[in-house]
C-alpha positions as CSV (number, residue, x, y, z in Angstrom):
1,X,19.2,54.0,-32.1
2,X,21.0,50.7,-33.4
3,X,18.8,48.0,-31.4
4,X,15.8,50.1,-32.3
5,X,16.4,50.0,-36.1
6,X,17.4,46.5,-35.6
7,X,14.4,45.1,-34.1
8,X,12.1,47.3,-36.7
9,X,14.6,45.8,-39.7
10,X,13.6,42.2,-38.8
11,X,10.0,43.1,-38.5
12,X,10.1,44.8,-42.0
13,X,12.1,41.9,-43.4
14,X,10.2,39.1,-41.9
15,X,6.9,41.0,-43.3
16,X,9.0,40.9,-46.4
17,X,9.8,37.5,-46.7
18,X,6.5,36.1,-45.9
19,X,4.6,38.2,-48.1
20,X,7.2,37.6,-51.1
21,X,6.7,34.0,-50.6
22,X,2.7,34.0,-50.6
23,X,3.2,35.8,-53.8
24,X,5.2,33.1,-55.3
25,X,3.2,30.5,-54.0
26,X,0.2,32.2,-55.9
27,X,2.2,31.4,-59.0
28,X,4.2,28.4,-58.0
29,X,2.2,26.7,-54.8
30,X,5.6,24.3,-53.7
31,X,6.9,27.7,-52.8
32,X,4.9,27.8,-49.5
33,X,7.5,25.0,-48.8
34,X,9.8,27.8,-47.6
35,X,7.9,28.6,-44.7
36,X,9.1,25.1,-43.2
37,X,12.6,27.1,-42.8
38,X,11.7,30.9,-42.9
39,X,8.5,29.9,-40.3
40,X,11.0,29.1,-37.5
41,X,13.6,31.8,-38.0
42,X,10.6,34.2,-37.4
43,X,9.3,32.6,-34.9
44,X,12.8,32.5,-32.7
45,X,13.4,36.0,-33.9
46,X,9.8,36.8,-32.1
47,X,11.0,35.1,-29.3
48,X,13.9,36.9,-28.5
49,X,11.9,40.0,-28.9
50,X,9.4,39.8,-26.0
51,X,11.7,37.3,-23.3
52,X,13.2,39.5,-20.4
53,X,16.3,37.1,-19.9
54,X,19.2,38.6,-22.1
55,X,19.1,42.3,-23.5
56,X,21.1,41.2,-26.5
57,X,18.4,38.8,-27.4
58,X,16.1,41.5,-27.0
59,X,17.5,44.5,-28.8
60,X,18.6,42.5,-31.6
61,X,16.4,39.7,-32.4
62,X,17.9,36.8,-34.1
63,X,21.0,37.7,-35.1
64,X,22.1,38.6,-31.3
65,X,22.4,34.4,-31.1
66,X,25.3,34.7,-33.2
67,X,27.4,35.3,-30.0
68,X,26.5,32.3,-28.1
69,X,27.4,30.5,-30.9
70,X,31.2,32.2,-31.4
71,X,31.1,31.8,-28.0
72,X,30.4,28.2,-27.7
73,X,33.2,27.4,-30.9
74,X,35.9,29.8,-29.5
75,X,38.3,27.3,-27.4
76,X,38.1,25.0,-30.4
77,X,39.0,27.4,-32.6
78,X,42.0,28.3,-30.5
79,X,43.1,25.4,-29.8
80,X,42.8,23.7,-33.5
81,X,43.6,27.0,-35.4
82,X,45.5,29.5,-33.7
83,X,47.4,27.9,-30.7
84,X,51.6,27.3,-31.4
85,X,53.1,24.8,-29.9
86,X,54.0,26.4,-26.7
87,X,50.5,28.2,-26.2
88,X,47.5,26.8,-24.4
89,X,46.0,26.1,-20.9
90,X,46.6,25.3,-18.7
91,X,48.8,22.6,-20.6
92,X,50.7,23.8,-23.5
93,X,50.3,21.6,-26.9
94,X,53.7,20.8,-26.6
95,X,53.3,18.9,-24.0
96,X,49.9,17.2,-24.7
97,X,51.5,16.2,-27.7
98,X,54.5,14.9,-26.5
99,X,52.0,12.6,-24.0
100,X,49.7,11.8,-27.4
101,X,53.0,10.4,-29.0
102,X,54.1,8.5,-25.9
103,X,51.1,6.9,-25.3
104,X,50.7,6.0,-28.7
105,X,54.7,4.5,-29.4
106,X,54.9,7.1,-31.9
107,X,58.2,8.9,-32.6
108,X,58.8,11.9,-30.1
109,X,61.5,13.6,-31.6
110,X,61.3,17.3,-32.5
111,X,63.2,18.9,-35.4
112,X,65.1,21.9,-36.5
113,X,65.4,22.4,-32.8
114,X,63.7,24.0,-29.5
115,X,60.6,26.2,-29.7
116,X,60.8,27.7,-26.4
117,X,62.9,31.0,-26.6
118,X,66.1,30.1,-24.4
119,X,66.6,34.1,-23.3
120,X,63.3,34.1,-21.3
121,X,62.9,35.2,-17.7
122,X,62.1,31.9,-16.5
123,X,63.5,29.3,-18.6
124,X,64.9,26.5,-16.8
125,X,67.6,23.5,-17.9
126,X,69.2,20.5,-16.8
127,X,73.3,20.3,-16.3
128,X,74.8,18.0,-18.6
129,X,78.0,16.1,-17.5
130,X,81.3,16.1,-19.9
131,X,81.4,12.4,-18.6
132,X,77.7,11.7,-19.1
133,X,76.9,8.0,-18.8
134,X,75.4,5.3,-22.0
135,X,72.5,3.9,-21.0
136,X,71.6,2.2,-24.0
137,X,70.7,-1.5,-24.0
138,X,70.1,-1.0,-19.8
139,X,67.1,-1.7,-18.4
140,X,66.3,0.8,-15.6
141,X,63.2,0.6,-13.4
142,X,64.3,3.4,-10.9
143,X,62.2,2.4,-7.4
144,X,61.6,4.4,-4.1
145,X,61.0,2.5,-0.9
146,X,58.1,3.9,0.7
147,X,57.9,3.4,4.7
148,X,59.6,4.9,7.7
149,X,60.7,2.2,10.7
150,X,57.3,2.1,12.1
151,X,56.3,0.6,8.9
152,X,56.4,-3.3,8.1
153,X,54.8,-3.8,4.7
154,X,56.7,-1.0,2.9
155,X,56.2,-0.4,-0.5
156,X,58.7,0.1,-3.4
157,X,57.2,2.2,-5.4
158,X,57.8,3.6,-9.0
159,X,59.1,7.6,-9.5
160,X,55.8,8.3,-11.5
161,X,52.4,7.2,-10.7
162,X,48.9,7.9,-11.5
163,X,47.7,10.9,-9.0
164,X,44.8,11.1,-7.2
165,X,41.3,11.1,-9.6
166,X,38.4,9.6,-8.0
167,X,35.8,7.0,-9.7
168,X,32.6,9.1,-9.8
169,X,34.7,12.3,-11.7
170,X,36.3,9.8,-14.1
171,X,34.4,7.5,-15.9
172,X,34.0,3.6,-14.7
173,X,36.1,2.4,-18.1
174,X,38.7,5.4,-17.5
175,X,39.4,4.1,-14.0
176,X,39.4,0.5,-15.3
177,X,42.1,1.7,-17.8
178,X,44.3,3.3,-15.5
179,X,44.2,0.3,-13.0
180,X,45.1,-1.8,-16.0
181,X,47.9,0.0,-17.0
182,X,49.4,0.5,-14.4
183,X,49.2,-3.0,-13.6
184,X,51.1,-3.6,-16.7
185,X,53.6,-1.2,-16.3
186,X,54.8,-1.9,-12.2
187,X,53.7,1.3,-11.0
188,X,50.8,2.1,-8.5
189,X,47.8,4.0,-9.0
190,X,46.1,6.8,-6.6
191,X,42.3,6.1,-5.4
192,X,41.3,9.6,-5.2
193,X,39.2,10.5,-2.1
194,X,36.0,9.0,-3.8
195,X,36.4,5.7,-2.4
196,X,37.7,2.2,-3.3
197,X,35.2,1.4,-6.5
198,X,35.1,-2.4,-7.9
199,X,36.8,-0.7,-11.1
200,X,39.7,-0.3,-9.3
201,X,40.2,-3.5,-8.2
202,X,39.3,-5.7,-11.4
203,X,42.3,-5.3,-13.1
204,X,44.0,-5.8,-9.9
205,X,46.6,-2.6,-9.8
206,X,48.1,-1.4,-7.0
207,X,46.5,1.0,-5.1
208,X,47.1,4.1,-3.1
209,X,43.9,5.0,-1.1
210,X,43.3,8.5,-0.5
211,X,41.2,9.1,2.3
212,X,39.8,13.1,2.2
213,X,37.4,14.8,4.8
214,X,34.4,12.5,3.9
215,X,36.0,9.3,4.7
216,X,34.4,7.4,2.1
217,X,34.9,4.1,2.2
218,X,35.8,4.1,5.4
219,X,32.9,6.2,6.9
220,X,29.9,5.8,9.4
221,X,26.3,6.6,9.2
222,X,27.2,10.4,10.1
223,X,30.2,10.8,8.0
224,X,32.7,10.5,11.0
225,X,35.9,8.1,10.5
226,X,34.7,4.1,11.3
227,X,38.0,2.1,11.9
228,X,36.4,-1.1,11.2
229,X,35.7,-0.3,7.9
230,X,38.6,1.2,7.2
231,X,40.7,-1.8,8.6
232,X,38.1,-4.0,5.8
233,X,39.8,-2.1,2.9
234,X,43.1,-1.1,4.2
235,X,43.6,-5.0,4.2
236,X,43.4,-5.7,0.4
237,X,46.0,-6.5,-0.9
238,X,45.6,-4.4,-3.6
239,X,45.7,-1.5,-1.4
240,X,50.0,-0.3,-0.8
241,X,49.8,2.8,0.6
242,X,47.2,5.0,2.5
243,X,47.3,8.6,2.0
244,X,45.2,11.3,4.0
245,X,43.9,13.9,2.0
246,X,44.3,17.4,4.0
247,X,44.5,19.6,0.9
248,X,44.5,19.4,-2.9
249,X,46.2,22.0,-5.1
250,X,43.1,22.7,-6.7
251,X,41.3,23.9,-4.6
252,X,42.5,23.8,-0.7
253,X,40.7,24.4,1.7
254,X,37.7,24.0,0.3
255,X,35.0,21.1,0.7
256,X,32.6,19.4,-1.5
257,X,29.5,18.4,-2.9
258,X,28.2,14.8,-3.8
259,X,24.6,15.9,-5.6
260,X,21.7,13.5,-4.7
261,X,21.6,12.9,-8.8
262,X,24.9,12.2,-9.6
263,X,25.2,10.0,-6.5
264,X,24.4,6.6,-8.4
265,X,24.3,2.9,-6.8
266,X,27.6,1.9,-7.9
267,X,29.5,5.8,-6.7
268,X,27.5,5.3,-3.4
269,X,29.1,1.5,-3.1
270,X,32.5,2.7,-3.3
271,X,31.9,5.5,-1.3
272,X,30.0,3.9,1.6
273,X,26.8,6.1,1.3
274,X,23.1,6.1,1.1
275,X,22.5,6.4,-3.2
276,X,20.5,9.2,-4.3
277,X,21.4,11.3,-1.3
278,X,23.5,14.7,-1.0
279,X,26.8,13.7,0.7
280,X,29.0,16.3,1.8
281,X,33.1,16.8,1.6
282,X,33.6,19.2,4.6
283,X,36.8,21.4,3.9
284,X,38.5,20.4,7.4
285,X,38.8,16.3,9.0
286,X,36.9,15.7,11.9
287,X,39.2,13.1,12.7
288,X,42.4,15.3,14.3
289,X,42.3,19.1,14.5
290,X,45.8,19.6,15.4
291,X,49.1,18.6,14.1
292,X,49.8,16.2,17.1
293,X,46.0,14.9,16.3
294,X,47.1,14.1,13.0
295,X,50.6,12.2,13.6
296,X,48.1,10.3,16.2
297,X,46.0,9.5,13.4
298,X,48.2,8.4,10.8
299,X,49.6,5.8,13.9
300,X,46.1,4.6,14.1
301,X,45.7,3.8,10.4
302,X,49.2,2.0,10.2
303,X,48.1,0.2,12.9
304,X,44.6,-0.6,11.6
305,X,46.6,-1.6,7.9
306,X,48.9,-4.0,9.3
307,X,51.6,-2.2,9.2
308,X,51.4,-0.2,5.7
309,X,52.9,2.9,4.6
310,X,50.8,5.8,5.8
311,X,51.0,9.6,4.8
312,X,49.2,12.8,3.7
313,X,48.7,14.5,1.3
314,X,48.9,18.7,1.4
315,X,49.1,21.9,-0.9
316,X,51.5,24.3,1.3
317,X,49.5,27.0,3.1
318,X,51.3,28.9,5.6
319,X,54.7,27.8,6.1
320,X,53.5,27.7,9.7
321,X,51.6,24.8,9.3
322,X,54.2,22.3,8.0
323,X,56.7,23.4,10.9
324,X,53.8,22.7,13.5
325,X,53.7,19.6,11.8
326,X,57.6,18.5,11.8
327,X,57.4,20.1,15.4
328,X,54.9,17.2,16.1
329,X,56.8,14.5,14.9
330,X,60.0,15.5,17.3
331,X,57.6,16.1,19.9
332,X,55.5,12.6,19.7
333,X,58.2,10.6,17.7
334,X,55.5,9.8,15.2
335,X,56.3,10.5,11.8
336,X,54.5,9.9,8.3
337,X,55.9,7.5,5.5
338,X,55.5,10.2,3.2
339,X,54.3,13.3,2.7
340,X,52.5,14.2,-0.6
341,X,52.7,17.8,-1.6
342,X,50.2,19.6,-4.8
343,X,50.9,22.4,-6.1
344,X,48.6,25.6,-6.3
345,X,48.4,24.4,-9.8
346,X,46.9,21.1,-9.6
347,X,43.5,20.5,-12.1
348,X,40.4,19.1,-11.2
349,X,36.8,18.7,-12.7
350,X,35.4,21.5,-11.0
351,X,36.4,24.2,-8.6
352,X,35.6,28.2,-7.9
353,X,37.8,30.4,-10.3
354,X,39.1,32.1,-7.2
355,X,40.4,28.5,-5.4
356,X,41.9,27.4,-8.9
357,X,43.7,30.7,-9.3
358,X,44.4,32.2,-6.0
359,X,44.8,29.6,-3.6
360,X,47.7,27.3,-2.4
361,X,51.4,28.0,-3.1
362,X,53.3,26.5,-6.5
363,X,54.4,23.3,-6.4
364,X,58.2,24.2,-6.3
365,X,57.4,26.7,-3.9
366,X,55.8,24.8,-1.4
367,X,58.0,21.2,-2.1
368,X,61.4,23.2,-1.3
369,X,60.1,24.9,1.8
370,X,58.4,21.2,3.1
371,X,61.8,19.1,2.0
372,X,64.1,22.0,3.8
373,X,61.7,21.9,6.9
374,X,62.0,18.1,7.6
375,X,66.1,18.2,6.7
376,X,65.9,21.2,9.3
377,X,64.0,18.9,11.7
378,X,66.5,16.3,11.0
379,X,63.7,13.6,9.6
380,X,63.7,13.9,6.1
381,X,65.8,10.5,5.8
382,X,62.4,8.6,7.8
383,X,59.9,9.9,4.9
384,X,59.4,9.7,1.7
385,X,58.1,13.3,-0.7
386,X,56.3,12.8,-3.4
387,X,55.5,16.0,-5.8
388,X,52.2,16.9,-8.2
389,X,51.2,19.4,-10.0
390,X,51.5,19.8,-13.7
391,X,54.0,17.0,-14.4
392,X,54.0,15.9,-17.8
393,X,57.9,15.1,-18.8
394,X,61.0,14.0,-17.8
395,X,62.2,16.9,-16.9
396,X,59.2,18.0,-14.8
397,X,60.0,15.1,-12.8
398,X,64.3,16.1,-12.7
399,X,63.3,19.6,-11.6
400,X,60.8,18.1,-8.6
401,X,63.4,15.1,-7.8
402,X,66.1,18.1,-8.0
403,X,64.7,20.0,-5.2
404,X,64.1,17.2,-2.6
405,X,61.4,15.2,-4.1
406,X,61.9,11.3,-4.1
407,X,58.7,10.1,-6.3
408,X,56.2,11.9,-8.5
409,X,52.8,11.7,-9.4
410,X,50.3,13.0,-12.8
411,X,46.8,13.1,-13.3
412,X,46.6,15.1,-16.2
413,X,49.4,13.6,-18.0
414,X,47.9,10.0,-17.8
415,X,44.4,11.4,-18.3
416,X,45.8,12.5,-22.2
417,X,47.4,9.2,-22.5
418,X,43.9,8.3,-21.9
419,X,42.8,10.3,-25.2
420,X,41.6,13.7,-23.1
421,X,41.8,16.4,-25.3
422,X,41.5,19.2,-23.0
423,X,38.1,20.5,-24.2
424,X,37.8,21.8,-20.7
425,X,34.0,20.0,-20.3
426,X,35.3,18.2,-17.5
427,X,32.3,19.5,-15.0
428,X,29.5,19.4,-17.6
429,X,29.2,15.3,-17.6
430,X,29.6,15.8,-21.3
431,X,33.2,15.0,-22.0
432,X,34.1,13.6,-25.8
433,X,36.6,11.1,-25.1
434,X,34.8,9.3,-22.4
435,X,37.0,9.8,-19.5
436,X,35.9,12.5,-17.1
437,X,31.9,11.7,-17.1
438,X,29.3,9.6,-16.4
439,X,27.5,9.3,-19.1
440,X,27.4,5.4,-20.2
441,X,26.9,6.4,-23.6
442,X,30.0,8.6,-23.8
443,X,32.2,6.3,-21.7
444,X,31.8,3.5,-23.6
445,X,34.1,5.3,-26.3
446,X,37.2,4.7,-24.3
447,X,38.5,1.2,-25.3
448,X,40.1,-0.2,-21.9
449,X,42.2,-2.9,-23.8
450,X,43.7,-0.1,-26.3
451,X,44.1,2.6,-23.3
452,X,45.4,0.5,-20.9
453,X,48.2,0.2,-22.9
454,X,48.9,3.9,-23.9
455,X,48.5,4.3,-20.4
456,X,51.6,1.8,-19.6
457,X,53.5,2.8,-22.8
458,X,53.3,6.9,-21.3
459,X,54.3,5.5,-18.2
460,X,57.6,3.1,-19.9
461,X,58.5,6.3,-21.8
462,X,58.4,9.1,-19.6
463,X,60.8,6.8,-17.1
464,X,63.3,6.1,-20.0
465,X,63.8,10.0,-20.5
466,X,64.4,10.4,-17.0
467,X,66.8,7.6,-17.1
468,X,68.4,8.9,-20.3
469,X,68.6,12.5,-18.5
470,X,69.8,11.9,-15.5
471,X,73.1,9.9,-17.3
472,X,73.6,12.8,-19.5
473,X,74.0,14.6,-16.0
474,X,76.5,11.9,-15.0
475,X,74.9,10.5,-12.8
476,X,73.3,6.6,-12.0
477,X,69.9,7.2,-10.9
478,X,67.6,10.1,-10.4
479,X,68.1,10.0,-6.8
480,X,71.2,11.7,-7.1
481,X,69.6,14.9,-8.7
482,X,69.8,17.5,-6.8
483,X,69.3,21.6,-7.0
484,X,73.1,21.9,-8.3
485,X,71.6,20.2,-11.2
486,X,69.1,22.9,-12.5
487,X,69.2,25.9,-14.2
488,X,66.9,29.1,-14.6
489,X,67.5,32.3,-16.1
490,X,66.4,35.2,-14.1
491,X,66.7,38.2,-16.2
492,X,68.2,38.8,-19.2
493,X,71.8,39.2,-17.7
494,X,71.5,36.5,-14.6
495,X,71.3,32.7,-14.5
496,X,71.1,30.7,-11.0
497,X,71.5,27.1,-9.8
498,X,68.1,25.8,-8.1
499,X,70.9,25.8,-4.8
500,X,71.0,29.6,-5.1
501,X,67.4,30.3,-5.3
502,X,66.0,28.0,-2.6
503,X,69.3,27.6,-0.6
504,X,69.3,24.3,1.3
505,X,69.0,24.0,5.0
506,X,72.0,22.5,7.6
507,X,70.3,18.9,8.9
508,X,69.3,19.9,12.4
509,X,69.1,23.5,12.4
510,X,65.9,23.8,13.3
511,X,66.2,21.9,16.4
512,X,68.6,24.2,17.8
513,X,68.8,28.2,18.5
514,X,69.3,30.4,16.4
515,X,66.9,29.3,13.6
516,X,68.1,30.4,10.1
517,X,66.7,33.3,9.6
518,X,63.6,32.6,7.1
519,X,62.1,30.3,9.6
520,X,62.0,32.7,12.5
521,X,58.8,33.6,11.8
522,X,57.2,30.2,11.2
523,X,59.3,28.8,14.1
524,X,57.4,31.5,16.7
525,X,53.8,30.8,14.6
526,X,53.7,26.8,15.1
527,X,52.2,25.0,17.7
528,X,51.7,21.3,18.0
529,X,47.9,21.4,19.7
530,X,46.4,23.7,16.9
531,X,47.0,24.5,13.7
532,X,45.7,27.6,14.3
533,X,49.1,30.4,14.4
534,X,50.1,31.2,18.0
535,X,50.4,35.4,16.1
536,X,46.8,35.0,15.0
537,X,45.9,33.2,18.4
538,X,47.3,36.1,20.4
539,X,45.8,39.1,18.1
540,X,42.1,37.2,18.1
541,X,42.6,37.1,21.7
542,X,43.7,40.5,22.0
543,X,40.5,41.8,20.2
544,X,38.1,39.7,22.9
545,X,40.0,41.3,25.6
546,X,39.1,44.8,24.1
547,X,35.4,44.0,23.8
548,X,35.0,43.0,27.1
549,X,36.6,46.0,28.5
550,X,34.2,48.9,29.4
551,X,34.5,51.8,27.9
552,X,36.0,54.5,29.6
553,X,33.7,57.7,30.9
């Protein structure tokens, strides 16, 4: 058989080579100098013969190493050698490069036209005016006002900020960086649920804290929420916004783990734990457990801010769960600032392959169905939506802003204007460019003077496309997008508006009977004390009933 005649060739030809070199070394004795190379090779090819670990190893000593190594090379080779332009995940080069060049104040012009073919199911456009607007020589800074009337220190807030990426998965100069820039550039910059570190408040950025399951930062000795020290940091004023984490596109629904190792003195500072302990992210708040629970809670931290804009952040689950939650706000006349809501899509450092690709609906998906909900509960107007997931352009922004959004955030996109590369190491602690580990060593490759200001110059950029597409649409500012706006092919013979695909919602008519149709379903599922479906409540119920009941003679 192959691996037998295989393992008995490199026996034959190590024999071989070692007795051909004692013979030469009888002749020529500086020969034996060889068996500083060949001496190893026969030793690992030994090795491999008598582990037990890999069969491959085993059968076909030596040379069987060949496929870690093509393995280790592949996703460089692809990605230097074979990818085009619009190939590559999960962000095309196309658009890593059109970040690099922001960042960078290089030119960003393409030539001899678009790469993408046109006639694909799936393509998507703007709608340019006849009487489209010049911009040129204008300064625009397009702001969103962010708090509802319950709200007294409301924030206006730029339409792209940095997204949420904790200190602890990025590096302490990467955070520094981001804080920096976007410091420079008038635009705020998202926490992450890892706490409030001392690198996000030296270069004196605003701030969005996100507060997830563990409460860091604002946690007590059991991991329960401590208002007191929430109230310490919610004061800064640094700190704009406060945003409760219920879900991330990336992997909802599922907690975390803080490793004892990897829990240093400065990650346990920000975060308000014990260093060199395991800490735990459970998957659910042990704050609230209900929609009205929640509303109740975001009142308490407004109240415990002074005042400043509070929301939450959530990849759409069922559609159940967002109507139980605009059924709360009608019911308790408590309603968020904003609402943040992640696509399926959304990256991280780490998460299960089944979470990262089969969990959470797609950002467009789930932003239509939350913005038609709270026009359909007639509150939209009191709060502010803010979309994420895989936004890296102008026009990734329009389409969001098109479909209800008001503000957008990136973490990706701002992590290449960083200098990421995507070489997809981002849970090894081993990343090249310094910004997603913690390796000193490695992090002290990223330059926070010189990446602070790609990070501003992406930012600058980015909003003057918007600005320049939204007057080729004819209109004055990217509020006024909406889904008339966008285009996307459907099959080869069919193009829709965004209007016909996720037809809007009459203000209101959620409130009254009959519901439009699509929301029947999700109108009889909510409930305001539990997030649990009343359909799923009933059927559980259902099957206790038939255990308990004897069975018949």
């Amino acid at each position: 058989m192959l691996h037998s005649s295989t393992r008995s060739l490199f026996v034959v030809i190590s024999i071989g080579v070692v007795l051909a070199i004692v013979v030469m070394a009888l002749a020529w004795p500086p020969v034996l100098w060889a068996f500083l190379v060949v001496g190893p090779l026969i030793g690992i090819g030994a090795l491999d013969m008598t582990q037990t670990r890999h069969s491959l190893r085993r059968n076909f000593p030596l040379v069987g190493r060949a496929r870690w190594l093509m393995e280790g090379v592949r996703p460089f080779i692809r990605q230097y050698f074979m990818e085009s332009e619009t190939d590559g995940a999960p962000v095309p080069r196309v658009f890593r490069s059109v970040v690099y060049q922001r960042a960078k104040g290089h030119d960003d012009t393409v030539p001899f036209g678009t790469k993408f073919d046109t006639y694909r199911d799936g393509y998507e456009w703007i709608a340019h005016a006849v009487a489209a607007l010049d911009i040129h020589g204008k300064e625009m800074h397009p702001r969103v006002r962010v708090g509802g009337t319950a709200c007294t220190q409301p924030y206006d807030a730029s339409v792209l900020n940095v997204s949420a990426m904790s200190f602890g998965s990025l590096s302490p100069n990467a955070v520094r960086a981001l804080n920096s820039g976007a410091s420079n550039g008038g635009f705020a910059h998202n926490t992450g649920e890892g706490g409030i570190s001392r690198y996000h408040l030296q270069p004196g950025g605003d701030l969005i804290w996100q507060i997830g399951t563990g409460y860091f930062g604002c946690r007590d000795d059991n991991g329960n929420f401590n208002p007191d020290a929430f109230r310490e940091n919610a004061c800064r004023d640094s700190v704009r916004m406060i945003e409760i984490k219920i879900s991330q596109g990336a992997k909802p629904g599922h907690g975390g783990l803080l490793p004892a190792i990897k829990n240093t003195p400065e990650i346990a500072e920000a975060r308000g734990v014990t260093p060199g302990t395991l800490v735990a992210s459970p998957p659910g708040h042990t704050a609230f457990s209900s929609p009205r629970g929640l509303l109740e809670f975001v009142q308490t931290l407004r109240e415990l801010s002074g005042g400043k804009p509070v929301g939450f952040k959530l990849c759409v689950g069922r559609e159940s769960d967002v109507v139980a939650i605009c059924k709360a706000m009608v019911e308790t006349g408590i309603k968020p600032d904003f609402i943040t809501v992640d696509g399926g899509e959304g990256g991280t450092g780490a998460a299960p392959l089944e979470f990262t690709n089969s969990v959470g609906m797609p950002l467009r998906d789930g932003l239509a169905f939350v913005c038609d909900c709270l026009s359909g509960f007639d509150v939209k107007h009191d709060i502010t939506v803010i979309a994420v997931g895989k936004i890296f352009t102008a026009f990734h922004m329009a389409k969001n802003l098109a479909i209800g959004a008001d503000l957008c955030y990136s973490a990706r996109g701002f992590m290449m204007s960083l200098g990421c590369v995507q070489s997809l190491v981002c849970n090894t602690n081993h990343c090249p460019t310094g910004v997603a580990t913690q390796d000193p060593k490695l992090a002290a490759g990223l330059v926070v003077t010189d990446k602070s200001e790609r990070v501003t110059r992406y930012h600058g950029e980015s909003i003057e496309r918007l600005c320049e597409l939204v007057a080729a649409a004819g209109l004055t500012s990217p509020s006024e997008l909406n889904r008339t706006h966008i285009y996307r092919r459907v099959s080869q013979t069919e193009v829709k508006r965004y209007d016909q695909l996720m037809p809007y919602v009459e203000v209101g008519s959620l409130l009254r009977q009959p519901v439009p149709e699509r929301f029947e379903h999700s109108i009889a599922e909510a409930q305001v004390d539990s997030f649990q479906p009343m359909a799923c409540m009933a059927r559980h119920a259902e099957g206790i009933a038939e255990l308990d009941t004897p069975a018949s003679a």
